[in-house]
FIVEXFI-507109 format. One record per residue (C-alpha): residue number from 0; x negated, y negated, z negated. Coordinates in Angstrom, 1 decimal. Example, Ala and Ser with C-alpha at 12.3 -4.5 7.8 and 13.67 -1.06 7.14 Angstrom:
2
(0; (-12.3; 4.5; -7.8));
(1; (-13.7; 1.1; -7.1));
// end
This chain:
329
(0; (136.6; 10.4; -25.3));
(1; (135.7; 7.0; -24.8));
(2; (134.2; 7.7; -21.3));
(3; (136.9; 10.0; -20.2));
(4; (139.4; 7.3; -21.1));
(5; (137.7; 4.5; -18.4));
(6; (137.5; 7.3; -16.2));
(7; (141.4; 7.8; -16.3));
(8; (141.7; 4.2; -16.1));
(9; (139.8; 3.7; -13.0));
(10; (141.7; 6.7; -11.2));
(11; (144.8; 6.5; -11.8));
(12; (145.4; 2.4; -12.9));
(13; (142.5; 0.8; -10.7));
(14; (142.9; 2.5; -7.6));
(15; (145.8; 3.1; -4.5));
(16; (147.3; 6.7; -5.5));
(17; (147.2; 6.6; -9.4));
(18; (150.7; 8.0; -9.0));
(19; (149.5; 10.7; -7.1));
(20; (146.7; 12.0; -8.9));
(21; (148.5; 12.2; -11.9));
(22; (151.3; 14.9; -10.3));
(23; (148.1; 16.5; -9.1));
(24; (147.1; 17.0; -12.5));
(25; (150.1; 18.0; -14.2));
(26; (150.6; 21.0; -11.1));
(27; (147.2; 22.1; -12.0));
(28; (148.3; 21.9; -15.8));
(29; (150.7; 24.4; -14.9));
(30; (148.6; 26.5; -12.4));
(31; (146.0; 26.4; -10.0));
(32; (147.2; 25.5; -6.4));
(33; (144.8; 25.2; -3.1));
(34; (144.9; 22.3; -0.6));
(35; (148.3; 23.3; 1.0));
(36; (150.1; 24.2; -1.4));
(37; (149.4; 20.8; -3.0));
(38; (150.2; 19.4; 0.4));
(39; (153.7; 21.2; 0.5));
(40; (154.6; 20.2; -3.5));
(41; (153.9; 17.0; -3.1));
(42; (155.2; 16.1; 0.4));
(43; (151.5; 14.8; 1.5));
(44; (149.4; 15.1; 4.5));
(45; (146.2; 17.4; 3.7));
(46; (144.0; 14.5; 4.3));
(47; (145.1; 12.8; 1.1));
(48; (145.4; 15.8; -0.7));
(49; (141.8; 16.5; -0.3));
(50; (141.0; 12.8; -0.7));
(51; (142.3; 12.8; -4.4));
(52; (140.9; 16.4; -5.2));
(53; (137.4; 14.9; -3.9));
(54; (137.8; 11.8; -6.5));
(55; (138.9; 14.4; -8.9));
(56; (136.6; 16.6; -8.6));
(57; (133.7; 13.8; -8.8));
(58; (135.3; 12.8; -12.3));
(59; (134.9; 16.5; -14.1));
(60; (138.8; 16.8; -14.3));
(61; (139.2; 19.9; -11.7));
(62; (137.3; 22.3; -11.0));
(63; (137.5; 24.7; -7.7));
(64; (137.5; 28.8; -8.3));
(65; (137.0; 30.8; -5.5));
(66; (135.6; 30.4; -1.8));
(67; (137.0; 29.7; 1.6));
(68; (140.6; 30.1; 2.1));
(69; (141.4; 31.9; -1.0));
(70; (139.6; 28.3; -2.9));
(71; (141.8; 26.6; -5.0));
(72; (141.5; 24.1; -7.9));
(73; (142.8; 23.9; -11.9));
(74; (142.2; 21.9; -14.8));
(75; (138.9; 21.5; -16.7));
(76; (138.4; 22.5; -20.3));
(77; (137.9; 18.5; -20.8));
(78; (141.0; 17.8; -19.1));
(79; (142.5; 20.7; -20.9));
(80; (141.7; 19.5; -24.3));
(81; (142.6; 15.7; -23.8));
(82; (145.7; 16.4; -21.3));
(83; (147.0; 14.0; -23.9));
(84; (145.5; 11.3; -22.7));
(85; (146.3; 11.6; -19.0));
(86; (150.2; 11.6; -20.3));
(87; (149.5; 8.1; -22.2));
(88; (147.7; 6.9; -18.8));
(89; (151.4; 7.7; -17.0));
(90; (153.0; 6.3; -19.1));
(91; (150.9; 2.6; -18.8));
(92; (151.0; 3.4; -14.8));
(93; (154.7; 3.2; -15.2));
(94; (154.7; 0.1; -17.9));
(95; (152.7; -2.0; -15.0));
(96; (155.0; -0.5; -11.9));
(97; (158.2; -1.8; -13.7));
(98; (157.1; -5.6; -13.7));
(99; (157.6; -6.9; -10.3));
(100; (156.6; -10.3; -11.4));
(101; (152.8; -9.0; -12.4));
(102; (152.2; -7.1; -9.0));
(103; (153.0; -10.6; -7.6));
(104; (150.7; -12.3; -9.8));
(105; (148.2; -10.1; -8.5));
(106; (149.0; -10.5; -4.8));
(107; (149.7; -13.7; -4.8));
(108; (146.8; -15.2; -7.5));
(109; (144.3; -14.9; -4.8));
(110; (141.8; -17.4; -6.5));
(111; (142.5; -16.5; -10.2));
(112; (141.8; -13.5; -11.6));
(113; (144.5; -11.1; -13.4));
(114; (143.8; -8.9; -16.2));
(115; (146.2; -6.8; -18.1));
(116; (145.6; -5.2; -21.2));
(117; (147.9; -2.7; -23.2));
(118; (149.0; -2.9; -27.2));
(119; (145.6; -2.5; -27.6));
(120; (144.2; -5.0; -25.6));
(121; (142.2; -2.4; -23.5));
(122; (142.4; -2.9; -19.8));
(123; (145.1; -1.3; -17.8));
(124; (144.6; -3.4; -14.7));
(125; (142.3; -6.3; -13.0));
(126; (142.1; -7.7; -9.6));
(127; (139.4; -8.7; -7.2));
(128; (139.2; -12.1; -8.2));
(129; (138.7; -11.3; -11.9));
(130; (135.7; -9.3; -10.6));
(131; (134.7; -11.8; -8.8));
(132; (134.7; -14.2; -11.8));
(133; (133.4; -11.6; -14.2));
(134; (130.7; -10.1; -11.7));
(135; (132.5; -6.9; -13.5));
(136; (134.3; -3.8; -11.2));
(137; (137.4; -2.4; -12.1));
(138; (134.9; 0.9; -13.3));
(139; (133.4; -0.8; -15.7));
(140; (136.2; -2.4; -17.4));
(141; (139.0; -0.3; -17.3));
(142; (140.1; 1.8; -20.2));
(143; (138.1; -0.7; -22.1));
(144; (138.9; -3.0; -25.1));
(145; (138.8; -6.9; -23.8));
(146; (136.3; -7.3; -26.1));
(147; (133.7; -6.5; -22.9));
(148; (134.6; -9.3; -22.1));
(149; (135.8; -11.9; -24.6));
(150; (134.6; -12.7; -27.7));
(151; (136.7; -10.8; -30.9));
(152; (137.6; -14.3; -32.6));
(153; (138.3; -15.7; -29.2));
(154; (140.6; -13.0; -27.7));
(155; (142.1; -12.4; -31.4));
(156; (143.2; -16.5; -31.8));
(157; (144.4; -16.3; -28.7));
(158; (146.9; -13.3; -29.2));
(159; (148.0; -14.6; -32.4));
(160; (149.0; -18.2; -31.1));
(161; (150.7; -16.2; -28.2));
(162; (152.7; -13.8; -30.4));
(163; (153.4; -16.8; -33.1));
(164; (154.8; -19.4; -30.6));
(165; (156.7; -16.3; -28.9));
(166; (155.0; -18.7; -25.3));
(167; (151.8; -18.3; -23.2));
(168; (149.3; -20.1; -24.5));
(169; (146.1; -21.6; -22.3));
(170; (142.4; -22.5; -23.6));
(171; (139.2; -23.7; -21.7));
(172; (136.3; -20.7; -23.1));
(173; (133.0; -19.7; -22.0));
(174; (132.9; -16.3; -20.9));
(175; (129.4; -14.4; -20.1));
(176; (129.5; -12.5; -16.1));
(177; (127.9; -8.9; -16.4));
(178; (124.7; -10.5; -14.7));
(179; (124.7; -12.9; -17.9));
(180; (125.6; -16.1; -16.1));
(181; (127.7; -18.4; -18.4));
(182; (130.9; -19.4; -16.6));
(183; (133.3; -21.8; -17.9));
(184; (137.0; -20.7; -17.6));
(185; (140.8; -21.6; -18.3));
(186; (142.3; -18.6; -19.7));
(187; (146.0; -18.6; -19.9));
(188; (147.2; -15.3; -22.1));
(189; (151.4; -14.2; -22.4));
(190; (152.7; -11.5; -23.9));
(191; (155.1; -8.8; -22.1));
(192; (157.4; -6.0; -23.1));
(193; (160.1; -4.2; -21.4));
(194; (163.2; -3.8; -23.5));
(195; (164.7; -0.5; -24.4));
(196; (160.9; 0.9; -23.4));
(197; (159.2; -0.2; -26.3));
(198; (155.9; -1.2; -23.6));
(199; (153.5; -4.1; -24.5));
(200; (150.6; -5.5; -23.5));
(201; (149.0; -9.1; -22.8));
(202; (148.1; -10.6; -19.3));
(203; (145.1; -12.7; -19.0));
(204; (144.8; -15.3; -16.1));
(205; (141.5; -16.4; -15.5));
(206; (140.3; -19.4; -13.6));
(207; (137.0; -19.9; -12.5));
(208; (136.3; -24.0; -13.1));
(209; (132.4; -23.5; -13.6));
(210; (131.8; -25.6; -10.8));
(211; (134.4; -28.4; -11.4));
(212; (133.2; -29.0; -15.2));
(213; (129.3; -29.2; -13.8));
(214; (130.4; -31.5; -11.4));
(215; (132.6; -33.8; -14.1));
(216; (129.3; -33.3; -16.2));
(217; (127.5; -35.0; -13.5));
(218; (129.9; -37.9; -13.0));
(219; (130.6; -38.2; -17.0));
(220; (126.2; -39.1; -17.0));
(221; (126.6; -41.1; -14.2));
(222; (129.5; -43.4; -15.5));
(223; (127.9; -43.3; -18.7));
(224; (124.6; -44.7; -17.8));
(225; (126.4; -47.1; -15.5));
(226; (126.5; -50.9; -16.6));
(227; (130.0; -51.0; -14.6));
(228; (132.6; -50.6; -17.2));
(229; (134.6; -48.0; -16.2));
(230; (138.2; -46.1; -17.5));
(231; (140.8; -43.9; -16.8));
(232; (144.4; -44.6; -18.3));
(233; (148.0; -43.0; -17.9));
(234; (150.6; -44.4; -17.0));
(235; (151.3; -46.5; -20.9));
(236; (147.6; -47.4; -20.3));
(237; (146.2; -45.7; -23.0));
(238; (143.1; -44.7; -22.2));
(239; (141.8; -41.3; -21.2));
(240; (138.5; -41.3; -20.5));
(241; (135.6; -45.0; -21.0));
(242; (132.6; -45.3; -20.5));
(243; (129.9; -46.8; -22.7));
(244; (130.0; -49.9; -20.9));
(245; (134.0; -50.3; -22.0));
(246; (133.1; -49.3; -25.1));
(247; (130.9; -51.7; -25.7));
(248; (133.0; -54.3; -25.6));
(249; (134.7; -52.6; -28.5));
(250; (134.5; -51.9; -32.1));
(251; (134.9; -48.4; -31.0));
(252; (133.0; -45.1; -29.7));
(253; (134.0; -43.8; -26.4));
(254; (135.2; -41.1; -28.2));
(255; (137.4; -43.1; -30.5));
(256; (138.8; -44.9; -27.9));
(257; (140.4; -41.8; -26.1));
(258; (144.1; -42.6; -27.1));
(259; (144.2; -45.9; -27.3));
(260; (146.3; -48.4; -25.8));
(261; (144.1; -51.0; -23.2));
(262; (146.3; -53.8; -24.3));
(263; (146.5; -53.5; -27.9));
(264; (143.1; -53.9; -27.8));
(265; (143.2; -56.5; -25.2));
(266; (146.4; -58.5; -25.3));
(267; (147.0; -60.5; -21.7));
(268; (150.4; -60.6; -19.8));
(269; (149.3; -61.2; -16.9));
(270; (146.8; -58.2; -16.6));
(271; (149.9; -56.1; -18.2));
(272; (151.7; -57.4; -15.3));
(273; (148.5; -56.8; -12.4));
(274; (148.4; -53.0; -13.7));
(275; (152.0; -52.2; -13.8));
(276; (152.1; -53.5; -9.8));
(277; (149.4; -51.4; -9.4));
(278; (151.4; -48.4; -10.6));
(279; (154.7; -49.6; -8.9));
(280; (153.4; -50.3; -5.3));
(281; (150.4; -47.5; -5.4));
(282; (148.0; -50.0; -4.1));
(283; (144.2; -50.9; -5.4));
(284; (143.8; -54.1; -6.1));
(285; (140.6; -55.8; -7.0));
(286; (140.3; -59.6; -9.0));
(287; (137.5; -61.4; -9.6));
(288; (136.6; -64.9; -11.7));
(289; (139.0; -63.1; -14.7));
(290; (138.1; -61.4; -17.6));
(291; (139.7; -58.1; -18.1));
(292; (138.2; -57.3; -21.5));
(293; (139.0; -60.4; -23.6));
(294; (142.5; -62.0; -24.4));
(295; (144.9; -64.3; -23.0));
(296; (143.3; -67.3; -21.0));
(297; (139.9; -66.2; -20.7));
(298; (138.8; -66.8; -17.0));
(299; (135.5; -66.4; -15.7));
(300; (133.4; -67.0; -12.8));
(301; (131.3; -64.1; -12.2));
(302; (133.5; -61.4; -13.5));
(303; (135.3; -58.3; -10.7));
(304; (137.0; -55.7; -11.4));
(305; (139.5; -53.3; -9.6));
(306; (142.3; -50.5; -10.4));
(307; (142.4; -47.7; -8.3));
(308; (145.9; -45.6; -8.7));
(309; (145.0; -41.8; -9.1));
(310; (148.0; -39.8; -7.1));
(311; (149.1; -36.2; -7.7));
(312; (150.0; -33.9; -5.1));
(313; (153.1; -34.9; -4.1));
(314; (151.8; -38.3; -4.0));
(315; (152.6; -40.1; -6.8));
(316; (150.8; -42.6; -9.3));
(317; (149.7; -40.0; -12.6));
(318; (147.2; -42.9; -13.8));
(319; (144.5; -45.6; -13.0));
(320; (140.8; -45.9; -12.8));
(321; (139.8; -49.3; -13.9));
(322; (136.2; -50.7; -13.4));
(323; (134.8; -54.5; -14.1));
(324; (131.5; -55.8; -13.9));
(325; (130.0; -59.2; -14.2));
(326; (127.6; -60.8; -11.6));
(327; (125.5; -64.0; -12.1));
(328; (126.2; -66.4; -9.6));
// end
């Protein structure tokens, strides 16, 4: 059942034609039918009718009776006993059809991968880039639980926050690639329904950010074995991200720091002032013979530091890297 189920799903959800095959199958549930009279019923050129019977045929769901011209095809005994199935498969073809919005998703999220699942959370559609992520085909996951994929208490948290805030909801998880590889990825999971049809299901959007977390990993060793003191802060100057040469200078672990305000834990107006400008005019800026880590009136020879503004997109200031260090002169 199990098998016949993925095989459904690949046919008719993960390929061109699903539509197709299915009025193939429920002529044949009726009575047999050869190449042209399929052609004429359905309105399709004989190439594509025997393009479906081939897949079909390959699947176990037809079989042919007879030879040459007098050949034609019906419905077999697996088919027959689980024709069920095939009308619950129609029926998810035509949940995923009605949503203009995911067939966008899909054409349009060339980079991130789209997976949908049904009620159930088994598979009902993926695109290349999932498989590209995943290292998984559309064979081997469709008609399958997510659970192939994601962890029970990870997928299972993540449809319960989604159904309880009635809102998609996004988490950075580890996912293992059919080869084994460990990627790390930002899943962002919504909920969908049609009203009046009484059709749900979940869509997953996966983003591949393996290679940006190794290469933060890098830069988080390098800053942290750095004697520069070095910190990202928003735009209130609380601080995002210090290394253990700002933190040093502290009471405080790095990671107690994260959320603190720079200038409740060291007062000066006039830096206040420096940093603000910095954030107003989108300029670096870089001052030496002051201390940055100390209070009011502190100067000292010896001592640089610099604010780098860190822009968005459209260009804008969306925080500042600050770094100091002191040279002996």
């Amino acid at each position: 059942m199990d098998k016949l189920k993925r095989e459904l799903s690949y046919l008719i959800l993960g390929q061109q034609g699903g539509e197709n095959r299915i009025k193939i199958l429920e002529l044949l549930k009726e009575r047999s039918y050869n190449l042209n009279q399929l052609s004429n019923e359905l309105d399709l050129n004989y190439r594509t009718i025997e393009h479906h019977i081939n897949r079909l045929l390959e699947y176990d769901l037809i079989e042919p009776s007879g030879e040459g011209y007098g050949k034609v095809y019906l419905l077999t005994q697996k088919m027959e006993e689980n024709y069920e199935m095939l009308e619950k498969m129609k029926k998810k073809l035509e949940t995923v059809s009605k949503s203009p919005k995911l067939y966008e998703k899909v054409v349009e999220q060339t980079h991130d991968g789209l997976i949908l699942l049904d009620e159930n959370k088994d598979v009902i559609l993926i695109n290349k880039s999932a498989e590209e992520i995943t290292g998984y085909k559309d064979e081997d996951l469709l008609g399958k639980n997510v659970e192939a994929l994601l962890e029970s208490d990870i997928h299972q948290d993540l449809e319960q926050e989604v159904l309880a805030k009635d809102e998609f909801i996004e988490e950075m998880i580890n996912i293992e690639t059919k080869s084994g590889e460990t990627k790390n990825v930002i899943v962002t999971m919504d909920y969908f329904h049609f009203d009046g049809d009484g059709d749900k299901g979940f869509s997953l959007l996966v983003k591949d950010i393996t290679r940006e977390t190794k290469q933060k990993d890098i830069l988080k060793a390098l800053m942290d074995h750095s004697e520069v003191m070095m910190a990202y802060l928003n735009l209130d100057f609380d601080l995002a991200y210090v290394n253990s040469a700002y933190a040093k200078n502290t009471d405080h672990s790095p990671e107690e720091l994260v959320g603190m305000n720079h200038f409740d834990l060291f007062p000066d107006g006039e830096n206040n002032r420096i940093f603000q400008e910095v954030i107003d005019e989108g300029e670096s800026m870089s001052i030496k013979d002051r201390d940055l880590l100390a209070s009011e009136e502190t100067d000292q020879d010896g001592i640089y530091w610099a604010l780098e503004p860190v822009k968005d997109e459209e260009k804008k200031v969306k925080g500042l890297v600050l770094s100091s260090y002191e040279v002996d002169e």
